[in-house]
C-alpha positions as CSV (number, residue, x, y, z in Angstrom):
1,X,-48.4,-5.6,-321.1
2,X,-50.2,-2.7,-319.9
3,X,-50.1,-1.3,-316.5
4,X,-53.2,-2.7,-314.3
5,X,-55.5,-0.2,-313.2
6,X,-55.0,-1.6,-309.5
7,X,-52.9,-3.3,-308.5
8,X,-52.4,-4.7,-304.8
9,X,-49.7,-6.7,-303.6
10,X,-49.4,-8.8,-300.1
11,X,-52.1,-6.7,-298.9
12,X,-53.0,-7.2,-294.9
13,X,-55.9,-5.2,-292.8
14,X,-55.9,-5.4,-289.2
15,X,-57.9,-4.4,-286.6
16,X,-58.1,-3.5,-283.0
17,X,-54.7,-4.4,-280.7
18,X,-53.7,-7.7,-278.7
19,X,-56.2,-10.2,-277.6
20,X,-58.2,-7.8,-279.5
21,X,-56.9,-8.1,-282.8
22,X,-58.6,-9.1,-285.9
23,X,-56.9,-10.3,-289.0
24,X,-59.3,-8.9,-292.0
25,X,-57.1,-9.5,-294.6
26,X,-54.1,-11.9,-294.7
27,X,-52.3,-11.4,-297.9
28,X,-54.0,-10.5,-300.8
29,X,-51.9,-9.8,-304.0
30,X,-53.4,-9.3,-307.9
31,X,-54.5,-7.1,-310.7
32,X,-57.3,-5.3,-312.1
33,X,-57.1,-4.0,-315.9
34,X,-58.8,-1.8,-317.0
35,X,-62.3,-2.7,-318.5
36,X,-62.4,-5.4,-316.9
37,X,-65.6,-6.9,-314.8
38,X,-64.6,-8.3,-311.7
39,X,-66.4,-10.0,-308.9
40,X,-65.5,-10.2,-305.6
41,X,-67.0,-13.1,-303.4
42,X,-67.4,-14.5,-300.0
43,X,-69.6,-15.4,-296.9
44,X,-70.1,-12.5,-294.3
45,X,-66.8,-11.7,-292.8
46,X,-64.7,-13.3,-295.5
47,X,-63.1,-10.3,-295.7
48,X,-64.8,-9.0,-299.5
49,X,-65.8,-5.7,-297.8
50,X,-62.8,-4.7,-296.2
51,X,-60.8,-5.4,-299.6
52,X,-63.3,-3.1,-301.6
53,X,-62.8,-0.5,-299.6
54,X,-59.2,-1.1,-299.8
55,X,-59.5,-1.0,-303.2
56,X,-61.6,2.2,-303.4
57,X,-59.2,4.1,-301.1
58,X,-62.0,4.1,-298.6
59,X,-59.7,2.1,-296.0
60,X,-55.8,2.0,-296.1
61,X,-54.1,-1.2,-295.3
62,X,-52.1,-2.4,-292.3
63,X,-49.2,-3.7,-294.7
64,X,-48.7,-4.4,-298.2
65,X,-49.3,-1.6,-301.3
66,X,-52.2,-0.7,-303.1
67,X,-51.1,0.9,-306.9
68,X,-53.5,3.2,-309.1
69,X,-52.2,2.6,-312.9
70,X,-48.9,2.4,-311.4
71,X,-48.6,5.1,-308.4
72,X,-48.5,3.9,-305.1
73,X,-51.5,5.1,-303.5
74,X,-50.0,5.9,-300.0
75,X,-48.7,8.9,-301.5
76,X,-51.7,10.3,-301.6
77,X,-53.1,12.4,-298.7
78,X,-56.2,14.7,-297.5
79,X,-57.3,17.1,-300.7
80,X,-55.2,14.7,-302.9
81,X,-56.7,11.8,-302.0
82,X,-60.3,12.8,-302.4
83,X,-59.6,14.2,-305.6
84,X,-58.5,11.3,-306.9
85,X,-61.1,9.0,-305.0
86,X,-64.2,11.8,-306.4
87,X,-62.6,11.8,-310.2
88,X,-61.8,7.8,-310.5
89,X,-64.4,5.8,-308.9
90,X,-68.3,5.8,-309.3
91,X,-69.8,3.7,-306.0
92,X,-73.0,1.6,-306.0
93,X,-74.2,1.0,-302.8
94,X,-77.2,-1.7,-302.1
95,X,-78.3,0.7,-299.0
96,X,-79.1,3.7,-301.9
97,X,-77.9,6.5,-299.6
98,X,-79.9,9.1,-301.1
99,X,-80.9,12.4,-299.4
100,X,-85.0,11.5,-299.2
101,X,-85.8,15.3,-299.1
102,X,-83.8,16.4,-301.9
103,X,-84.7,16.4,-305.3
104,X,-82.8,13.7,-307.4
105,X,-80.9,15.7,-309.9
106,X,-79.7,17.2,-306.2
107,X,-78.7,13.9,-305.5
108,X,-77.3,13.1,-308.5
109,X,-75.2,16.1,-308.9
110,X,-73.7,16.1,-305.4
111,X,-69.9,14.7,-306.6
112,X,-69.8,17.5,-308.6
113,X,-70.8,19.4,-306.3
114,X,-68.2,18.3,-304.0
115,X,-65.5,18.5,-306.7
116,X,-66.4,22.2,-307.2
117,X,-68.2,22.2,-310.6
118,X,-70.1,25.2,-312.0
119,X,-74.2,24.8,-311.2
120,X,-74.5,24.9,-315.1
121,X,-72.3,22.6,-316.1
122,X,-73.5,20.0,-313.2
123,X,-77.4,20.6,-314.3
124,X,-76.3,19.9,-318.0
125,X,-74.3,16.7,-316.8
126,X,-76.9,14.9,-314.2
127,X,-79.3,15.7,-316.8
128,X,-77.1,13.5,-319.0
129,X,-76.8,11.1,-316.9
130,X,-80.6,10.7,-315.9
131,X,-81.4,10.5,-319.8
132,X,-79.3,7.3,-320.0
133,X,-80.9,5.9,-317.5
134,X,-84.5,6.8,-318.6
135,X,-85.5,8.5,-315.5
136,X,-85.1,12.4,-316.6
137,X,-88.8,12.7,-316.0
138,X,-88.2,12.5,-312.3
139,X,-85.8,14.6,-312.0
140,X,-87.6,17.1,-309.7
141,X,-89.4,14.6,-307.7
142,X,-87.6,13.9,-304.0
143,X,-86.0,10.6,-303.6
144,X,-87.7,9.3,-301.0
145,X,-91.1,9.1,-303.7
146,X,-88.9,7.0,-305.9
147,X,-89.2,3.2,-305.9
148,X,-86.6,0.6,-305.2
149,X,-85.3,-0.1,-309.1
150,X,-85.4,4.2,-309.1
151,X,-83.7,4.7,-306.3
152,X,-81.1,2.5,-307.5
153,X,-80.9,3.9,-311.2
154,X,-80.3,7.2,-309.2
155,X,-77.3,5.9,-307.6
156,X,-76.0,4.7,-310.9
157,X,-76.7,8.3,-312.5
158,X,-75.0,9.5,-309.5
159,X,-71.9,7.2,-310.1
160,X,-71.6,8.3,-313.3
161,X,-71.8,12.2,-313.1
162,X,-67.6,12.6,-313.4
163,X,-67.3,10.1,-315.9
164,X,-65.6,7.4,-313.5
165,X,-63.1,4.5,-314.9
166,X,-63.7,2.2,-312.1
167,X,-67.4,1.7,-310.7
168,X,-67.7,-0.3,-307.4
169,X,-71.3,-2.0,-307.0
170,X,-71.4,-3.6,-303.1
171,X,-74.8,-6.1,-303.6
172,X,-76.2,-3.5,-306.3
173,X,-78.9,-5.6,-306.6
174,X,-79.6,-6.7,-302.6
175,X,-83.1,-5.0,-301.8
176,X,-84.5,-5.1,-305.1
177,X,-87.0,-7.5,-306.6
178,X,-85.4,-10.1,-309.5
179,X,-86.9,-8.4,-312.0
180,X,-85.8,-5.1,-311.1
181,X,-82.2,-6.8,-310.3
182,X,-81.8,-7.8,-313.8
183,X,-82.6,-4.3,-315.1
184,X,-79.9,-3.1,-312.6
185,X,-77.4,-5.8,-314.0
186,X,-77.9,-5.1,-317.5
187,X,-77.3,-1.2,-316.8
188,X,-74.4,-2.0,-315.2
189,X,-72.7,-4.1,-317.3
190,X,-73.9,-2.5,-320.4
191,X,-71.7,0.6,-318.9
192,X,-69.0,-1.6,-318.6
193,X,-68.8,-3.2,-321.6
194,X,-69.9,0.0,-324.1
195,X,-68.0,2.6,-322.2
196,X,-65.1,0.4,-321.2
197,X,-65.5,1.3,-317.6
198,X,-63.8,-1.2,-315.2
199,X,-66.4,-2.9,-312.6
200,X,-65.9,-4.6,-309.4
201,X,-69.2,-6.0,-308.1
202,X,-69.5,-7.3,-304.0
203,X,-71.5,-10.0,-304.3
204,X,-72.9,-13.1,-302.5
205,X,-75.0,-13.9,-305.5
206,X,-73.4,-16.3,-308.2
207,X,-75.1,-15.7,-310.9
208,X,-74.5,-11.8,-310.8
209,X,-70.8,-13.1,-310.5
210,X,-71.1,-15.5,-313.2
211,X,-71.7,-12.3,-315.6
212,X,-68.5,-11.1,-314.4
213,X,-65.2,-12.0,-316.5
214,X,-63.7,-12.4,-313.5
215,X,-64.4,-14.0,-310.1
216,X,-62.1,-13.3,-306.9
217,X,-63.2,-16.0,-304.2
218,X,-62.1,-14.4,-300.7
219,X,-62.3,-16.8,-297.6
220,X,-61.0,-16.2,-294.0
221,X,-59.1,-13.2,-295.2
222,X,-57.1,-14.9,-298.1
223,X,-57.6,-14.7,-301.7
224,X,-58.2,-18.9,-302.3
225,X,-59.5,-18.5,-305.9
226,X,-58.9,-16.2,-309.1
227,X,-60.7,-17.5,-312.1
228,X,-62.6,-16.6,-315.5
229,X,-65.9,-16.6,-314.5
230,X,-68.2,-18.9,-316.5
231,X,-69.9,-16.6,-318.8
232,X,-73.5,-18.6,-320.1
């Protein structure tokens, strides 16, 4: 069998102290392989959140380990750490975080940027990446002119720039119209299916889960269901 991507075992998160104290995560233990498509599912403060950004190296947890294709990733610090974060994971936000003013190639370039790539070389990539996602033809125009479905093919250009393994989409499809949703959807899972990149999708919405192979039902803080997802 082949080592898991991720792997996390008897994961807690806690925050805050004493009478304070909140239990975020109570246990959470299982594996990811690579090209997988995994959704992650719960009410508001089921603990889904926290346990993505667990999984992204966002957050570190309380107690328990968190293992990236078999290294435990508490080893990692500072430049180390961000390395791996920049070069590994693509991230799909449903608030776009895009700088408005900027151009989008800017914004799509800017984890290259950040990971010290040559001005050339990142043109030549975001480029690439707008192609794929048919929206080269705005590549000088600021983000803020860009509409919802735009914005949002942005932030998938953006997440794709260094060529990530693992993409994490929190509610990827959360402010846009249906139509525009299922556009999003299909990009997304096209990406994982024909370039074999691992996704892990946030989601309240079942039927985006339901396109998932998997489905990871988080309540109260526990895992209390890990299933094939009914694929129609």
């Amino acid at each position: 069998m082949t080592t898991p991507i991720i792997s996390i075992r008897d994961v807690h998160r806690s925050y805050g102290r004493g009478q304070n104290r909140f239990d975020a995560l109570k246990g959470v233990s299982f594996d990811i392989h690579e090209g997988e498509s995994v959704a992650i599912v719960g009410k508001s403060g089921s603990g889904k959140s926290t346990l993505m950004h667990i999984l992204a190296l966002l957050d570190a947890p309380t107690s328990g380990s968190v293992e990236l294709e078999g290294v435990d990733t508490s080893t990692l610090r500072g430049r180390n750490l961000n390395t791996t974060r920049n070069r590994t994971f693509g991230f799909v936000f449903q608030q776009f975080f895009l700088t408005a003013n900027s151009s989008v190639l800017e914004n799509v370039t800017l984890p290259m940027k950040i990971a010290g790539i040559g001005r050339s070389e990142r043109k030549r990539r975001g480029m690439s990446a707008l192609e794929q996602l048919e929206l080269d033809d705005k590549a000088k125009s600021k983000a803020v002119n860009l509409s919802g479905g735009q914005k949002q093919r942005t932030v998938i250009a953006r997440a794709l720039v260094n060529n990530p393994r693992i993409i994490f989409a929190d509610e990827p499809t959360g402010n846009l119209d249906t139509a525009t949703g299922a556009v999003v959807e299909d990009i997304l899972f096209n990406l994982n299916r024909e370039n074999g990149i691992t996704l892990i999708v946030v989601t309240h919405d079942e039927e985006l889960a339901s396109r998932c192979d998997r489905r990871i039902l988080v309540r109260d803080g526990l895992l209390v269901e890990d299933s094939a997802a009914l694929v129609a």
